[in-house]
C-alpha positions in Angstrom: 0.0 0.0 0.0 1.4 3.7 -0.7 0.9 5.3 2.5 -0.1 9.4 1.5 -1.1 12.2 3.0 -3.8 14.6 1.4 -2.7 18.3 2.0 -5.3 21.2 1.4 -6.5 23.8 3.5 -9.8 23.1 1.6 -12.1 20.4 3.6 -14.9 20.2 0.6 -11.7 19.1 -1.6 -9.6 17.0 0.7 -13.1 15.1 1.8 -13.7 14.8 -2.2 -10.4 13.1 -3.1 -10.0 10.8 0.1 -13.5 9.6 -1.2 -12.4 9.6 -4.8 -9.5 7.3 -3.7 -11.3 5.2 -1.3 -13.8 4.3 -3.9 -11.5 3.5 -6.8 -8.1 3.4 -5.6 -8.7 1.5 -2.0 -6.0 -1.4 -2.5 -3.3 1.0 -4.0 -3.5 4.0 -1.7 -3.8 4.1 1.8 -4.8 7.8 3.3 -3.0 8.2 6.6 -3.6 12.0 7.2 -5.3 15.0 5.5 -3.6 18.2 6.8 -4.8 21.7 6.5 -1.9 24.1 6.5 1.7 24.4 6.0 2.4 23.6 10.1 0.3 20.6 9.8 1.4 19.0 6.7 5.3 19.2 7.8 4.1 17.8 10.9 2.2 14.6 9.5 5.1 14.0 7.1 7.6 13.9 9.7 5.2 11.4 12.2 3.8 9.3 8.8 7.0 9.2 6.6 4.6 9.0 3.2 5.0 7.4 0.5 3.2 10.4 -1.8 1.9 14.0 -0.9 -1.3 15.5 -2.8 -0.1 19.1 -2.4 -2.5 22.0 -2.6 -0.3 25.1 -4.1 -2.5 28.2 -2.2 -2.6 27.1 1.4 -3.2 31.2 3.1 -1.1 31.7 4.7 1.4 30.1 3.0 1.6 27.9 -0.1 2.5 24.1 -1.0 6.0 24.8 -2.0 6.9 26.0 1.6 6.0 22.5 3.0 8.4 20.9 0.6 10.9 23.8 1.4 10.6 23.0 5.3 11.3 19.1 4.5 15.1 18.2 4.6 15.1 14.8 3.6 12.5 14.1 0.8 11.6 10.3 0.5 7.8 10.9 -1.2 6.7 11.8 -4.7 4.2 15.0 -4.8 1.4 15.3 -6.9 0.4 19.2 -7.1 -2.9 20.1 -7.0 -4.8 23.8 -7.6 -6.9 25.5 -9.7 -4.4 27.9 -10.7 -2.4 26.3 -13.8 0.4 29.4 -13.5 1.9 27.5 -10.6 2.8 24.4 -13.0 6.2 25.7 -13.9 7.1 26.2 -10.7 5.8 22.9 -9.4 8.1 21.4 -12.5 11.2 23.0 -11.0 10.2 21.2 -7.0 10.3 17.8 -9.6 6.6 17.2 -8.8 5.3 14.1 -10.2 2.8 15.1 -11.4 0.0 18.7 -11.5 -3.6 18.2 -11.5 -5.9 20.8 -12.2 -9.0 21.2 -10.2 -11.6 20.2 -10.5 -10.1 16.7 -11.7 -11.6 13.6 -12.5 -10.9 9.6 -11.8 -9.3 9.2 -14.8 -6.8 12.4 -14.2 -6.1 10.8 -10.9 -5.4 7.1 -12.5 -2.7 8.2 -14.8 -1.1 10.3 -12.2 -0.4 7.3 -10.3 0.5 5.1 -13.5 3.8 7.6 -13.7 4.1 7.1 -10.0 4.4 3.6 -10.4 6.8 4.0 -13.5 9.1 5.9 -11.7 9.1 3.7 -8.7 9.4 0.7 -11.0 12.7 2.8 -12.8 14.2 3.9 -9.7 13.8 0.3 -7.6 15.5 -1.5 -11.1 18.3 0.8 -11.3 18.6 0.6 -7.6 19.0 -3.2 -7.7 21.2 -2.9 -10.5 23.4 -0.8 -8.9 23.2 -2.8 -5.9 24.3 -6.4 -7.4 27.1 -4.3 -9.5 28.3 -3.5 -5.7 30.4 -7.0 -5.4 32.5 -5.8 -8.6 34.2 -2.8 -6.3 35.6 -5.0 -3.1 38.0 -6.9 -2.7 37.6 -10.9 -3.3 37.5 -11.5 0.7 35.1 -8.5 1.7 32.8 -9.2 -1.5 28.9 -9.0 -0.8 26.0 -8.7 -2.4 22.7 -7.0 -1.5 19.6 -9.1 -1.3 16.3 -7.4 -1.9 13.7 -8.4 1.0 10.1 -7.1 1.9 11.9 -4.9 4.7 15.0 -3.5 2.1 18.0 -5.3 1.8 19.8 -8.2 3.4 23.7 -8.0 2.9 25.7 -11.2 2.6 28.7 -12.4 2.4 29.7 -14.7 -1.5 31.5 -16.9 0.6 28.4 -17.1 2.7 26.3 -18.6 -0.2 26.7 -22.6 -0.9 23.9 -23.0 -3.5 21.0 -20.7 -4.9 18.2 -22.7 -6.0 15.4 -21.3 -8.8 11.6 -21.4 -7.3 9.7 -20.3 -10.6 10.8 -16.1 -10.2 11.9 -16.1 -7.5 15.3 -17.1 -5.7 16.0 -19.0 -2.5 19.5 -18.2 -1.4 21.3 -21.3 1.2 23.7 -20.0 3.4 26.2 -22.2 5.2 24.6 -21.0 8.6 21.7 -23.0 7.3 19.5 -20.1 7.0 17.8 -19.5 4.0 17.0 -15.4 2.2 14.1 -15.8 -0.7 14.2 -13.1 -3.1 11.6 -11.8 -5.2 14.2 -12.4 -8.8 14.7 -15.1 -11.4 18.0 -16.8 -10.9 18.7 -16.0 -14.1 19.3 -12.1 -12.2 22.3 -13.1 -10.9 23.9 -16.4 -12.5 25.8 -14.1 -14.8 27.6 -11.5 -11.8 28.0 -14.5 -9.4 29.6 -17.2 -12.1 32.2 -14.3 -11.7 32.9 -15.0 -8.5 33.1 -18.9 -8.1 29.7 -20.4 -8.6 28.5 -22.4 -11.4 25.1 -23.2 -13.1 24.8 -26.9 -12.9 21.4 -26.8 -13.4 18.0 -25.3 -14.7 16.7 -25.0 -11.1 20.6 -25.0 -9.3 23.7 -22.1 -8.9 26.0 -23.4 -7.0 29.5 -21.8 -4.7 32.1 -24.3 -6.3 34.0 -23.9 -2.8 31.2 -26.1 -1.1 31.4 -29.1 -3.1 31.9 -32.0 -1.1 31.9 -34.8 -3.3 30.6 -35.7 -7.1 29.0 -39.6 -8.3 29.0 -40.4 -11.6 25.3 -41.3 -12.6 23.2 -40.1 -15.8 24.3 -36.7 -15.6 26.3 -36.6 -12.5 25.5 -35.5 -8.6 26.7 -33.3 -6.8 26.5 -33.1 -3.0 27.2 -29.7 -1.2 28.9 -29.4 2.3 25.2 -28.6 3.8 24.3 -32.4 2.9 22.1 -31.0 -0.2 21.9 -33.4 -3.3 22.1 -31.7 -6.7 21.4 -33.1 -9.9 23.8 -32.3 -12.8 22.2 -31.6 -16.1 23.6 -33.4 -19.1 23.8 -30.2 -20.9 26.1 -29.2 -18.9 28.5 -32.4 -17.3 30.8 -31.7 -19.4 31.7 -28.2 -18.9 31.3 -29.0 -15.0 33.9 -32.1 -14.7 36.2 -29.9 -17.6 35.9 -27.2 -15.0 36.2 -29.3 -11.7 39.5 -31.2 -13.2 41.2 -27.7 -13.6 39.8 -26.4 -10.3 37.5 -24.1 -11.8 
């Protein structure tokens, strides 16, 4: 849910779009304050910590753009809202998300949020990008990698991994502590950056940390068995690549 604050010093129109949003947007956007002036909103965004602001411009006293002055650390996307379209330039240059004019409709409001979820989409795959590219700039004994999890980001250790193993798209990472970190990406994601850095695809469904092989039987295509007791099936496709590889210590 994307936790946001309605700010407008009108009640008629703050009442209006909470309804608008609890009607047709109730499983996207969660309201968690409506604040009426400048004081107010910088208050609620410092206790809520919202995901997006709907930011009335004229606010008498003050004005929208003196909230988002107030705000130091700026971790929410602002949709401006007014009935006075000479404020859009100046709304650009704050990097709103988006301006709706008043009075606006469901529709206005829909595509608003289909660029907020663009640019949340963007920034979180260039984030994750940035984040597996991470292990490339340490040294081989302090290499990690980042792990996206429902609460941000679990940080572990390559030499931590013995095997990743493919669950549909997701990723179930095995660490030699016998815990295990599931990750909402293909394995495909990473084969390529960690095949780098001493693991090998044996397997459709298997990436495994060469370093915790404990033994290989020759059968149809080979099995391997991992230091954690784990059985892993070698595919025929690729036995011969793994036992060229394993005979010259990968």
């Amino acid at each position: 849910m994307i936790k946001t604050i309605i700010v407008d010093d009108e009640k008629k129109f703050s009442d209006a779009l909470n309804k608008m949003i609890t009607e047709n947007f109730r499983d996207k956007l969660h309201v968690v304050a409506k604040s009426k002036s400048v004081k107010e909103a910088v208050h609620d965004i410092k206790i809520y910590d919202p995901d997006l602001i709907f930011l009335d411009v004229e606010m008498p006293p003050g004005n929208g753009f003196q909230v988002l002055e107030q705000i130091e650390k700026k971790n929410f996307e602002v949709i401006f809202t007014t009935a006075f379209d000479q404020y859009a330039i100046k709304a650009i240059r704050f990097s709103a998300l988006d301006f709706l004019l008043k009075p606006f409709g469901v529709q206005d409001l829909n595509e608003a949020l289909k660029q907020y979820d663009e640019k949340i989409l963007t920034e979180k795959t260039q984030k994750q990008y940035e984040v597996l590219l991470y292990i490339k700039s340490v040294s081989d004994s302090q290499k990690k990698i980042a792990l996206p999890t429902l609460n941000g980001f679990a940080i572990v250790s390559l030499g931590d991994i013995i095997r990743c193993e493919s669950d549909s798209n997701y990723t179930q990472f095995h660490l030699k502590d016998k815990s295990k970190i599931l990750v909402c990406k293909p394995l495909k994601d990473y084969e390529g950056l960690l095949e780098e850095n001493g693991f090998f695809r044996v397997h459709q469904s298997h990436l495994i940390n060469v370093h915790y092989i404990k033994n290989y039987s020759r059968d149809i295509g080979g099995t391997i068995t991992m230091t954690d007791g784990s059985e892993i099936a070698v595919s025929r496709r690729k036995k011969d690549e793994f036992l060229k590889r394993l005979m010259n210590g990968f």
